[in-house]
Backbone as CSV, one residue per row, in Angstrom:
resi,resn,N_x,N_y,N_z,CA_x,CA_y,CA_z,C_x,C_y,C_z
1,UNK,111.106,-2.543,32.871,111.058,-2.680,31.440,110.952,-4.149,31.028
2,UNK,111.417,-4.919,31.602,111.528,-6.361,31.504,110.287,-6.887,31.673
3,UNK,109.358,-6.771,33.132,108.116,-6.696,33.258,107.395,-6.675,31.906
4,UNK,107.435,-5.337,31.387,106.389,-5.124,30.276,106.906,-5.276,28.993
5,UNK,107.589,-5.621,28.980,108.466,-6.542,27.133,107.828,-8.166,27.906
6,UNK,107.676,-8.592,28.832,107.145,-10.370,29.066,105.500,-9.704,28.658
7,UNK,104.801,-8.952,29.518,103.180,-8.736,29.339,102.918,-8.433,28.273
8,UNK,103.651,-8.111,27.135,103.530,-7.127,26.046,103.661,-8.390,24.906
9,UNK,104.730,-9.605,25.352,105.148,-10.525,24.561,103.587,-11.708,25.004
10,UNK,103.339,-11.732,26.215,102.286,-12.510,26.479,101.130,-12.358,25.911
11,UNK,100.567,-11.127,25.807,99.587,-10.841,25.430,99.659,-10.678,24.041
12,UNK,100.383,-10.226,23.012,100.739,-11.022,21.794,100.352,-12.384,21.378
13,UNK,100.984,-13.198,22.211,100.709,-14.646,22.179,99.342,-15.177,22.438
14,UNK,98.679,-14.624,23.389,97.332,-15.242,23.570,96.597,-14.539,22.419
15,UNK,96.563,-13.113,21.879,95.576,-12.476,20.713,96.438,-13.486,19.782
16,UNK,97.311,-13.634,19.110,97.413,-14.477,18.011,96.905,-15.836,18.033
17,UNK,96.319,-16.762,19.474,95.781,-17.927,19.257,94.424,-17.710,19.642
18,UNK,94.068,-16.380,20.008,92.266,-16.255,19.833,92.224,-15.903,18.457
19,UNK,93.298,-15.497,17.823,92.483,-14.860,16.409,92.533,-16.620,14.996
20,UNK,94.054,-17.256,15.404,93.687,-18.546,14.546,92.972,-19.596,15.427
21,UNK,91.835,-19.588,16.253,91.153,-20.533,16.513,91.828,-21.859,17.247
22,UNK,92.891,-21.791,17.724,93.254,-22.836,17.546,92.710,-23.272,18.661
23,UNK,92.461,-24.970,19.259,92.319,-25.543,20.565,92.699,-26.829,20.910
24,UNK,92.816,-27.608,21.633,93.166,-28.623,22.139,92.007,-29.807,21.355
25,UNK,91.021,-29.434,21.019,89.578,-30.190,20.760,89.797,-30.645,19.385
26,UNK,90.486,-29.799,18.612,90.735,-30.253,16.755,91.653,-30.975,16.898
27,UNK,90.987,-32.264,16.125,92.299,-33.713,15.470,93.236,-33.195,14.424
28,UNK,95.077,-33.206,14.345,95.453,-32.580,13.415,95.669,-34.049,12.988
29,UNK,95.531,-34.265,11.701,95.496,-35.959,11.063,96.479,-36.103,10.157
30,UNK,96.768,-37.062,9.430,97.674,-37.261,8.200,96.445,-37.434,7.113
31,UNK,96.734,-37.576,5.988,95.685,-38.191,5.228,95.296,-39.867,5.095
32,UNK,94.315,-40.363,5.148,93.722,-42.182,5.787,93.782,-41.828,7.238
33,UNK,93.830,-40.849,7.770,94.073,-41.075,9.725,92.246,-41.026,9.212
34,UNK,91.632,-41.664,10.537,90.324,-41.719,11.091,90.063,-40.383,12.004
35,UNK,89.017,-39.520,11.579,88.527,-38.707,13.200,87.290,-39.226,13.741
36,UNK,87.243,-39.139,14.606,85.044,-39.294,14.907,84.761,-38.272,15.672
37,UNK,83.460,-37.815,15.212,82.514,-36.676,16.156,80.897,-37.541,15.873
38,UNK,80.582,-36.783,16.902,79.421,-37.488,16.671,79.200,-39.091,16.844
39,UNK,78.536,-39.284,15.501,77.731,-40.686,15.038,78.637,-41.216,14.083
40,UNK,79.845,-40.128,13.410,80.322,-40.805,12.652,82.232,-40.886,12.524
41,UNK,82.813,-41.766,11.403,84.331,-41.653,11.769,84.719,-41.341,9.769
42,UNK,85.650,-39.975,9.933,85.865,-39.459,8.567,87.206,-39.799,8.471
43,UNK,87.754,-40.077,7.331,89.096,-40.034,6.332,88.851,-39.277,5.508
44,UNK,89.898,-38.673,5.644,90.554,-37.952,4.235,91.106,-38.801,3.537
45,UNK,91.210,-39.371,2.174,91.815,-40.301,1.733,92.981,-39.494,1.091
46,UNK,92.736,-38.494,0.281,93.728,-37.785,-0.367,92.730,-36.791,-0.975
47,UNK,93.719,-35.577,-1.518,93.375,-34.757,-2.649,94.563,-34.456,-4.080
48,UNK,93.716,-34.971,-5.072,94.184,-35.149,-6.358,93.812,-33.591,-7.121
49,UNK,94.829,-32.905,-7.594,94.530,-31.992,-8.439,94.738,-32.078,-10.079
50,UNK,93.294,-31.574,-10.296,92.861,-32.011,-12.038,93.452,-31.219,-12.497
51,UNK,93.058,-30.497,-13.458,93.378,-29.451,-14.373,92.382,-28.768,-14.823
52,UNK,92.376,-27.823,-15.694,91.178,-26.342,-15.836,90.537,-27.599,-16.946
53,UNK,90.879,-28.190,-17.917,90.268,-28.677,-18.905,89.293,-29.645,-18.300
54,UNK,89.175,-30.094,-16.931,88.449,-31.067,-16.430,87.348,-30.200,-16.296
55,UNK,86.947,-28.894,-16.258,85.822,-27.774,-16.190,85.151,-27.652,-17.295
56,UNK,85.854,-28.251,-18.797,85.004,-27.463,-19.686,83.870,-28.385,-19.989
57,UNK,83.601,-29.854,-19.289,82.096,-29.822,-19.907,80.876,-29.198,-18.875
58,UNK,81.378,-27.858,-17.951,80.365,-27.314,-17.354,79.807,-25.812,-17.975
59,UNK,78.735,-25.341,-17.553,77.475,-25.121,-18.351,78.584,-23.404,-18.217
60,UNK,79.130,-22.532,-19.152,79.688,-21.475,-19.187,81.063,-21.610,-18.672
61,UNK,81.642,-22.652,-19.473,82.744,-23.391,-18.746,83.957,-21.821,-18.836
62,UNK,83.732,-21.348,-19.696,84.620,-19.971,-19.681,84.948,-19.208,-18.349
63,UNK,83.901,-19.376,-17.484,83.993,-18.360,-16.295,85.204,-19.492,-15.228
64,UNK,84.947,-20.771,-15.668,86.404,-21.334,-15.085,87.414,-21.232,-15.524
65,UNK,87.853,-20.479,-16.358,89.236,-20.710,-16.938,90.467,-19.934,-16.094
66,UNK,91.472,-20.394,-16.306,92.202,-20.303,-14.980,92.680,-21.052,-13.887
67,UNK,91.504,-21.417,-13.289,91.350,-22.708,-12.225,91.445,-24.051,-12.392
68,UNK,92.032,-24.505,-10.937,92.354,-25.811,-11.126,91.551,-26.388,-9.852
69,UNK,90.549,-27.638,-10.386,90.235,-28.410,-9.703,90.817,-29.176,-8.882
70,UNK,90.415,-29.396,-7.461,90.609,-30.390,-6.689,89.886,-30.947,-5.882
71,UNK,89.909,-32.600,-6.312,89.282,-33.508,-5.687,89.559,-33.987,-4.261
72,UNK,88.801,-33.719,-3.265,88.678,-34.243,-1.991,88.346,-36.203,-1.422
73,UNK,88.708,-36.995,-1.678,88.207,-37.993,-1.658,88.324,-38.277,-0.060
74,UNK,86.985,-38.671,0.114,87.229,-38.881,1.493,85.932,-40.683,2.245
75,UNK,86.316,-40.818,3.226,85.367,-42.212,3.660,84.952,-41.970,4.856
76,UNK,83.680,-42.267,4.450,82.487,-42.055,6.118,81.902,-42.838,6.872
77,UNK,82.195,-43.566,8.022,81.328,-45.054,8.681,80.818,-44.100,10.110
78,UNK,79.213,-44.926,9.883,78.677,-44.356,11.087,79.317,-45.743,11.835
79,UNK,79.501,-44.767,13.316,79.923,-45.601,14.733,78.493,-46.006,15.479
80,UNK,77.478,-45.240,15.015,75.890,-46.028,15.726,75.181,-45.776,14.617
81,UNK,73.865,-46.502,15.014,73.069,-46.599,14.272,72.036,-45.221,14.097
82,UNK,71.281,-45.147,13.172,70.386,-43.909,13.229,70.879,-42.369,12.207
83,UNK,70.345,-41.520,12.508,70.465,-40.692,11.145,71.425,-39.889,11.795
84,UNK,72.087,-39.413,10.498,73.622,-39.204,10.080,73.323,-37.433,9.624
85,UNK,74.393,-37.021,9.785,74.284,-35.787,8.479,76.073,-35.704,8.530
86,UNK,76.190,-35.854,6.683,77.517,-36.250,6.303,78.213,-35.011,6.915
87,UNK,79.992,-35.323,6.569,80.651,-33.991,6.752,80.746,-33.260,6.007
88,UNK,81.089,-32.098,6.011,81.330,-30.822,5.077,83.269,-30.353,5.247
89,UNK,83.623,-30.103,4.225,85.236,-29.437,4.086,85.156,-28.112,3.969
90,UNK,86.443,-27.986,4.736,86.888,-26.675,4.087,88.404,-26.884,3.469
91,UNK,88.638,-26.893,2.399,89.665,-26.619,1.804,90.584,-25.395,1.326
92,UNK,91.930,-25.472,2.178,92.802,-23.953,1.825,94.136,-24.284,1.256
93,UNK,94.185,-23.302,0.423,95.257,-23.191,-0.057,95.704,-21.650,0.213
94,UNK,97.441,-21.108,0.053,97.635,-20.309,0.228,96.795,-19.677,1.058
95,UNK,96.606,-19.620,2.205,96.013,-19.814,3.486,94.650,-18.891,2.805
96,UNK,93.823,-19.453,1.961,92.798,-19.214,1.849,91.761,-20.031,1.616
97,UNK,90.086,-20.405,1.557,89.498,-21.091,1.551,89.248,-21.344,-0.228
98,UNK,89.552,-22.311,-0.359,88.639,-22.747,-1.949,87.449,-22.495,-2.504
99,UNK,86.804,-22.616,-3.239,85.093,-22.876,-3.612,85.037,-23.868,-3.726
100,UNK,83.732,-24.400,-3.315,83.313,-25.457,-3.614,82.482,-25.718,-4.571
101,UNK,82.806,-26.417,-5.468,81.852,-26.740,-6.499,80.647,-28.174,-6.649
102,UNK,79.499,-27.515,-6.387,78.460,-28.833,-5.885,77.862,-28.752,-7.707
103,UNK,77.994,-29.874,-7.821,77.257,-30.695,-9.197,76.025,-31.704,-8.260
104,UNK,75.168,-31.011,-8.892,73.755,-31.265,-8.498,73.412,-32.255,-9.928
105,UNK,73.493,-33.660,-9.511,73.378,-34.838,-11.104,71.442,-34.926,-10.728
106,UNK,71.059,-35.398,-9.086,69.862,-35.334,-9.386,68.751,-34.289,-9.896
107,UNK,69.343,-33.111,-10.673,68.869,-32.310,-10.892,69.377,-31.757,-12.495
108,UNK,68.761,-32.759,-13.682,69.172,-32.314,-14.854,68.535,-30.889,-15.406
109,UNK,69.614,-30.798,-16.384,69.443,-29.136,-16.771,68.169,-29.341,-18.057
110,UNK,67.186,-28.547,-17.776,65.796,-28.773,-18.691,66.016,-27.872,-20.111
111,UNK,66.298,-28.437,-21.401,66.180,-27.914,-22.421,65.288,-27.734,-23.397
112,UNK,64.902,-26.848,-24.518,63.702,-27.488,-25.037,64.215,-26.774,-26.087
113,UNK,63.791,-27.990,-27.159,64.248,-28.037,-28.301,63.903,-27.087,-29.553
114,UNK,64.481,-27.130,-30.948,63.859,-26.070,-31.624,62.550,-26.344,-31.732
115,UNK,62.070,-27.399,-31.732,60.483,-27.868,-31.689,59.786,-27.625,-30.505
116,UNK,60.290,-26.978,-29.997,59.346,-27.140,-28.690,59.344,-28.098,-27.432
117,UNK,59.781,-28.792,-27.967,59.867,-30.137,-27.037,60.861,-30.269,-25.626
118,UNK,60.548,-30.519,-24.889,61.077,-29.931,-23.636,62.433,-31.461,-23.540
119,UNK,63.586,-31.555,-22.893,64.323,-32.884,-22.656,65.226,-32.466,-21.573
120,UNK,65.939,-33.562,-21.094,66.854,-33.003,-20.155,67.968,-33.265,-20.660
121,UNK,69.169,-32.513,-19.676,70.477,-32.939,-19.761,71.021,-33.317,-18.826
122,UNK,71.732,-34.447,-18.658,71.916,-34.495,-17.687,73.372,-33.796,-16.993
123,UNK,73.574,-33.778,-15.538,74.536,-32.652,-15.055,75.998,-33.310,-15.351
124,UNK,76.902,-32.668,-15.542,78.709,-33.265,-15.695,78.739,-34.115,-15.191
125,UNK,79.559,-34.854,-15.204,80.080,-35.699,-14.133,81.935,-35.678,-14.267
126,UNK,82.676,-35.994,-13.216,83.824,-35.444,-12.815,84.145,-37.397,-12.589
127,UNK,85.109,-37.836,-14.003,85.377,-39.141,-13.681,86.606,-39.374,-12.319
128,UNK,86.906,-38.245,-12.204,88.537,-38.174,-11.325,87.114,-38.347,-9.635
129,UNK,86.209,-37.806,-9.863,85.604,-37.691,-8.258,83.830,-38.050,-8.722
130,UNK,84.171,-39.213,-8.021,82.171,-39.688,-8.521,81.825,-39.873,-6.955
131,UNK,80.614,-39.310,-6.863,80.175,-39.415,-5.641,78.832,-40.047,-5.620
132,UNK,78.518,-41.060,-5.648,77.260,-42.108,-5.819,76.428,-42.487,-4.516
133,UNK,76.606,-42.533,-3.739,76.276,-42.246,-2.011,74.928,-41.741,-2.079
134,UNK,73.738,-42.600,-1.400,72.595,-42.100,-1.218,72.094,-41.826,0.070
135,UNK,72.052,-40.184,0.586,72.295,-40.315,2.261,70.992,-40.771,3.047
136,UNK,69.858,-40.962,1.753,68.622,-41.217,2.345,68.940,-42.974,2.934
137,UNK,69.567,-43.477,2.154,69.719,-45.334,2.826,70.691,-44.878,3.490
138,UNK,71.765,-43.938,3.755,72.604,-44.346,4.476,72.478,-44.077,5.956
139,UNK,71.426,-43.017,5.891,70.622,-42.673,7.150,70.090,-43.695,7.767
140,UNK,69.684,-45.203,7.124,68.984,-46.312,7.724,69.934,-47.649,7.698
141,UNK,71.087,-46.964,7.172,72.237,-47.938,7.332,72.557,-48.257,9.030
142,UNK,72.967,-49.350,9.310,73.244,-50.143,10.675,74.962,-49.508,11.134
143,UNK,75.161,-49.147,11.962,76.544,-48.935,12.469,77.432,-49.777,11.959
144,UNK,78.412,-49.364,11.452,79.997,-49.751,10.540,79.498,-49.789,9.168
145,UNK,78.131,-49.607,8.333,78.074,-49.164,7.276,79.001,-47.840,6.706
146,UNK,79.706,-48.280,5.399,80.220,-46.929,4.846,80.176,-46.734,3.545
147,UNK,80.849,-45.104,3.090,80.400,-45.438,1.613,82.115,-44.202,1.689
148,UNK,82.052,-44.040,0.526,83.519,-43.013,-0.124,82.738,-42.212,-1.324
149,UNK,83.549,-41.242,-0.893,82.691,-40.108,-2.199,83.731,-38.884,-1.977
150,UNK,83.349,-37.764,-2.747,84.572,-37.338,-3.212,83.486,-35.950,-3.480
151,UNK,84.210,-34.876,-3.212,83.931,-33.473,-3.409,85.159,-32.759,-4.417
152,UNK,84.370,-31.794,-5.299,85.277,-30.709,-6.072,85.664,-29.288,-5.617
153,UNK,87.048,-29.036,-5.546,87.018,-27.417,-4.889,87.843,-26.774,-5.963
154,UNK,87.311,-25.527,-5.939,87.963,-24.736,-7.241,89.444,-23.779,-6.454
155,UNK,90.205,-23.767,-6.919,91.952,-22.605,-6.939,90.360,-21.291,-7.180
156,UNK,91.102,-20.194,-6.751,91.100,-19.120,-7.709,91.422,-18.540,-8.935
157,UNK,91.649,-17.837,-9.843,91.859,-17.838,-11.231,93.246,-17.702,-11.129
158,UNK,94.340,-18.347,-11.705,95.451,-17.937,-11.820,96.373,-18.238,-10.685
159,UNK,95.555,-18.803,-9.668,96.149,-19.532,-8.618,97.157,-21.060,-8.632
160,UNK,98.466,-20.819,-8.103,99.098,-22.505,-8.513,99.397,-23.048,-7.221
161,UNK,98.835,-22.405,-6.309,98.960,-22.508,-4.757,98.415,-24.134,-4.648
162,UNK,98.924,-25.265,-3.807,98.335,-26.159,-3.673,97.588,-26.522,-2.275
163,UNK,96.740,-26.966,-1.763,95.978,-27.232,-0.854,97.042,-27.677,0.063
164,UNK,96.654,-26.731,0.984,97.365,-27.021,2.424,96.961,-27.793,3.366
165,UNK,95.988,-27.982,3.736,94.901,-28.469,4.535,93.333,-28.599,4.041
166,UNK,92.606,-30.047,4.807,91.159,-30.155,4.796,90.657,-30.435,5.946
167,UNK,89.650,-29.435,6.477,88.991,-29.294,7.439,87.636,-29.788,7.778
168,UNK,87.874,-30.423,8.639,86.157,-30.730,8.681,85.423,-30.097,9.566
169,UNK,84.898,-29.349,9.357,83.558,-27.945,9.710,82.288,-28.862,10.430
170,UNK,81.379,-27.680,10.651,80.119,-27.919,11.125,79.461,-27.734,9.575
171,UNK,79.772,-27.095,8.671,79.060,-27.118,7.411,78.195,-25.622,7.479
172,UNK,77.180,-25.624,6.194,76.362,-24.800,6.078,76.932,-23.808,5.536
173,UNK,75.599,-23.166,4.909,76.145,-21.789,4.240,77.180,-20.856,5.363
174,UNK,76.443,-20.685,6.500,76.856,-19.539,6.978,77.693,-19.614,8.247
175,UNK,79.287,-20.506,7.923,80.076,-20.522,8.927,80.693,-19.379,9.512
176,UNK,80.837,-19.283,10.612,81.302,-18.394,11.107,82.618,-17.892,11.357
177,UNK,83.675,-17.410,11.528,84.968,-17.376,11.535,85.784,-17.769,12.947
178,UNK,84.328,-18.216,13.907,85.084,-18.545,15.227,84.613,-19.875,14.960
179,UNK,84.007,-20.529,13.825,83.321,-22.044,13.900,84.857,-23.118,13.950
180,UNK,84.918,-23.634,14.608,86.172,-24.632,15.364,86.082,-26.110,14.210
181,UNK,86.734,-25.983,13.330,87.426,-27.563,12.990,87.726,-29.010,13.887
182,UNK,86.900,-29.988,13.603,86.245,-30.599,13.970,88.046,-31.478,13.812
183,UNK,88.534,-31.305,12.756,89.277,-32.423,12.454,90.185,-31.691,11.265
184,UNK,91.792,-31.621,11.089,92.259,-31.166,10.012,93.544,-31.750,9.599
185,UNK,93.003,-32.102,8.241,94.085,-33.327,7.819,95.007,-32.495,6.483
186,UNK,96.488,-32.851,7.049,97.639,-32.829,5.885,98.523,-33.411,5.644
C-alpha cells in the first residue's frame, strides 16, 4: 500500500508540472532584472494600472466599461547587430491572460465629413504608455542600441484582480498552450 500511495503521489507530481509548463529554461525575474534570448536583452520596468476612464477617448469606448487598464513598460537592447523582432507579453491576472490592446497611431481612423470631404483622425494615444519606437531603424540599429515602450492590457469587465505576472512569449496570434515563457517577471 505504501508502494502505491508513493507511485500514485509521484505521478501526481510529474502530470501537475507537464500540465503548468514549467522548466528549468524560463528566467523567473523581479521587475528592471534583464533576460536575453536571442539577439536581444528585455526588462520589465514595471506595470502601472490606469483606470476605465483612461478608455473613453477610444472609438465605442462603452464596450470598455468596467475594465481597467494596464500599462506594461518595458526596455529592449539588441546584444548583436542585425534584425530584431521585438518581444511580445503575456499578462495574467487572477491566473488568467489579459487582452491586449494594440492602438494602431500609424493608421488614422478615415472620416468624411457632412460635405463629403474625406479627413483623418488620428488614433488615441495613452499618455500613461507612449510607445514611439520605430522597429524599421531599430532593425539597422548597431548592438547596445535601445529604445523603451510600453504596451496596454485590458482586466476583464468587473475584474479588480491585479497582474500577477509578465511573460515573455514567442508572440503571435496563435500561441499554443505548451508555448514555454521565455522569461517571467514579478
Amino acid at each position: 500500500m505504501t508502494t502505491r500511495t508513493a507511485l500514485a503521489a509521484l505521478t501526481a507530481a510529474a502530470a501537475a508540472l507537464a500540465l503548468t509548463g514549467c522548466s528549468g529554461d524560463t528566467q523567473e525575474l523581479s521587475y528592471g532584472d534583464p533576460a536575453k534570448k536571442d539577439n536581444l536583452e528585455v526588462s520589465v520596468l514595471r506595470v502601472d494600472a490606469g483606470t476605465s476612464a483612461d478608455l473613453s477617448g477610444l472609438k465605442d469606448a462603452d464596450q470598455y466599461q468596467g475594465r481597467t487598464p494596464y500599462y506594461v513598460h518595458y526596455r529592449v537592447t539588441k546584444t548583436e547587430a542585425g534584425s530584431v523582432r521585438g518581444p511580445s507579453f503575456d499578462l495574467t491576472a487572477d491566473s488568467g491572460l489579459l487582452t491586449r490592446l494594440n492602438i494602431m497611431s500609424a493608421f488614422p481612423e478615415p472620416v468624411v465629413g457632412e460635405d463629403g470631404q474625406l479627413t483623418y483622425k488620428d488614433a488615441p494615444t495613452f499618455d500613461k504608455c507612449l510607445d514611439k519606437h520605430d522597429s524599421s531603424t531599430f532593425d539597422k540599429a548597431p548592438a547596445g542600441e535601445s529604445y523603451e515602450a510600453c504596451s496596454i492590457y485590458l482586466s476583464d469587465a468587473g475584474s479588480s484582480a491585479a497582474p500577477e505576472k509578465v511573460e515573455w512569449v514567442k508572440g503571435g496570434l496563435l500561441r499554443s498552450s505548451d508555448d514555454e515563457a521565455f522569461a517571467v517577471w514579478k
